[in-house]
N, C-alpha and C positions, 0 to 999 in steps of 0.2 A: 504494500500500500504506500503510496504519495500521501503528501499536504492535500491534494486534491483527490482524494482514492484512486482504484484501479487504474493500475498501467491500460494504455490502450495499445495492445499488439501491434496493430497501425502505423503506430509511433515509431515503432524499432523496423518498420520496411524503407528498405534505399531506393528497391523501384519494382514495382508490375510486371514482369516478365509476358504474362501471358492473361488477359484479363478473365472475370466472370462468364461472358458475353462469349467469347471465344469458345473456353474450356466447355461452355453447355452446345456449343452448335457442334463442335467437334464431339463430344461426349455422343448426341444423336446422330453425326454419322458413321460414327464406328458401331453403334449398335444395328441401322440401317445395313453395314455390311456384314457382319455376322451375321443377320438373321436371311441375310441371302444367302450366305456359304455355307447355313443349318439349315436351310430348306426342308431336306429330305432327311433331318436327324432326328428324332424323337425324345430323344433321353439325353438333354444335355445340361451339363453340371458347370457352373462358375466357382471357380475355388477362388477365393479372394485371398490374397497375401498381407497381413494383418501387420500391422495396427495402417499404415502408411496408403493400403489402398481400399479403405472399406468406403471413402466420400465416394470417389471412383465407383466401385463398384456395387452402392446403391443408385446412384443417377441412372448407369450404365443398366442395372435390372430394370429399371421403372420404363427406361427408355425401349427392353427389349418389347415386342407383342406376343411373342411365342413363349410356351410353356418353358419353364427352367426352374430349376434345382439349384440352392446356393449353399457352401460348404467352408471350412475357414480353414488357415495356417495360419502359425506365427513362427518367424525366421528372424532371426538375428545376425548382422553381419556387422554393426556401426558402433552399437556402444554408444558411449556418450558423446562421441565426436562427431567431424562431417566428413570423416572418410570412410568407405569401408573396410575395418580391420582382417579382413581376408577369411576368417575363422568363422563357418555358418553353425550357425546349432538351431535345430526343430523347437522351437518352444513350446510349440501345438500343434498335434497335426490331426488330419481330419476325423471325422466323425463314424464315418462309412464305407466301406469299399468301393473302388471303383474300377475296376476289371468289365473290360466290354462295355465301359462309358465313354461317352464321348465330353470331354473336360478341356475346361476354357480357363486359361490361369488367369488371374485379371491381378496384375501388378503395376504396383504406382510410379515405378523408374527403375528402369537400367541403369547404373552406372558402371562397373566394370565388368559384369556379366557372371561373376563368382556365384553370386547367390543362385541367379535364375539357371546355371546349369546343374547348380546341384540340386536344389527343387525338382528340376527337369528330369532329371536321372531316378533320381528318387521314385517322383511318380511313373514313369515308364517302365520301371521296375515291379510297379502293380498292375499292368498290364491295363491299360485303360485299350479303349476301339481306337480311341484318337485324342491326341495332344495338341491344343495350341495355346499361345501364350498372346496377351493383350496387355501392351501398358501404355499408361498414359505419356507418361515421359520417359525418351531414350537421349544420353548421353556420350555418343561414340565416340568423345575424345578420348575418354577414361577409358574406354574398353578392352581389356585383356583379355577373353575369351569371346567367342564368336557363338552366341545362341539363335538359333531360327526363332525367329520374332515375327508373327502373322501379323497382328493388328498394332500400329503405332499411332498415339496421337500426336504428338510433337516430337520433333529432335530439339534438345536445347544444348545451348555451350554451357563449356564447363565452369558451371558456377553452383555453389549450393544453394538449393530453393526450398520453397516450404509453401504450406498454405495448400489448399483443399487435400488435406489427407497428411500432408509430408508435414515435418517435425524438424523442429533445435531444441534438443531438452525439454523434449518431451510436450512442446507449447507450439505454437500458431495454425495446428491441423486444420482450424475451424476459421480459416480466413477461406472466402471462396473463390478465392483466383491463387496464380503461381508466382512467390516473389521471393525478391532477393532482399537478406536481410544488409542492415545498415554495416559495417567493419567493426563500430562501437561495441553493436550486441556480443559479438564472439571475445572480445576483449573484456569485457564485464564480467562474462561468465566463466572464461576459462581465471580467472584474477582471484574469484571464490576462493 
């Protein structure tokens, strides 16, 4: 708390990367093309990748028309920082089986690609019908491994973002666009 209460999240963005207005028209048509390329699929599952892609991938269910199934992970690569520490660990994994499902990753950003192949590996390892993966944001500067990636909403540079889903310390998930925090904010909090 301030002299004047609550910090305003707002406060600590340096600039908008990618606004509201944007992210929901692209949200709808990525959904538009998946429910083209599930046409003829019956049974299909969205595993969302937790905590960082659940905004994502409630817009993205509301937005689909076709019946779907949604299931959760939580995967850990970052830690307290804004890099990925290279070390994945399952923190949750799903609920159900899915052997002869047809499974739709819905994750919030690529960065170097560590996580999403071991995810990848992992599920295929359970023998699904079919695997694809959807994230909102890809970052190919960072990228050390090369994952087949179906549906992309943005490519961005390399810069740490936050807001509709993504995190610094745990805080700005719930801003609804994509931004870049101030230099200050990282300064403050790593100084703790």
């Amino acid at each position: 708390m301030t002299e004047k209460g609550l910090r305003k999240l707002e406060d600590d963005v340096d600039h908008i990367m990618i606004d509201e207005k944007t992210v929901q028209t692209r949200v709808q048509e990525l959904a538009q093309q998946i429910e083209s390329d599930y046409a003829e699929v019956e049974d299909l599952l969205l595993v969302c990748v937790l905590k960082g892609g659940y905004m994502f991938l409630s817009d993205l269910s509301r937005a689909l028309k076709r019946p779907h199934e949604l299931d959760f992970m939580a995967i850990s690569s970052y830690g307290a920082g804004t890099q990925s520490s290279g070390a994945v660990q399952i923190i949750m994994d799903l609920k159900a089986p899915i052997e002869d499902r047809h499974v739709l990753i819905v994750e919030d950003i690529i960065d170097s690609g560590r996580t999403l192949q071991y995810l990848r590996r992992s599920l295929l390892a359970r023998g699904p019908g079919s695997l694809r993966i959807c994230s909102l944001l890809s970052k190919p500067a960072r990228r050390e491994i090369e994952v087949p990636v179906d549906y992309i909403g943005f490519e961005i540079p390399d810069e740490f973002v936050v807001g509709y889903g993504l995190d610094f310390a745990e805080e700005y998930r719930n801003l609804p666009y994509i931004a870049v925090l101030k230099p200050a904010v990282f300064e403050h909090i790593f100084d703790q």
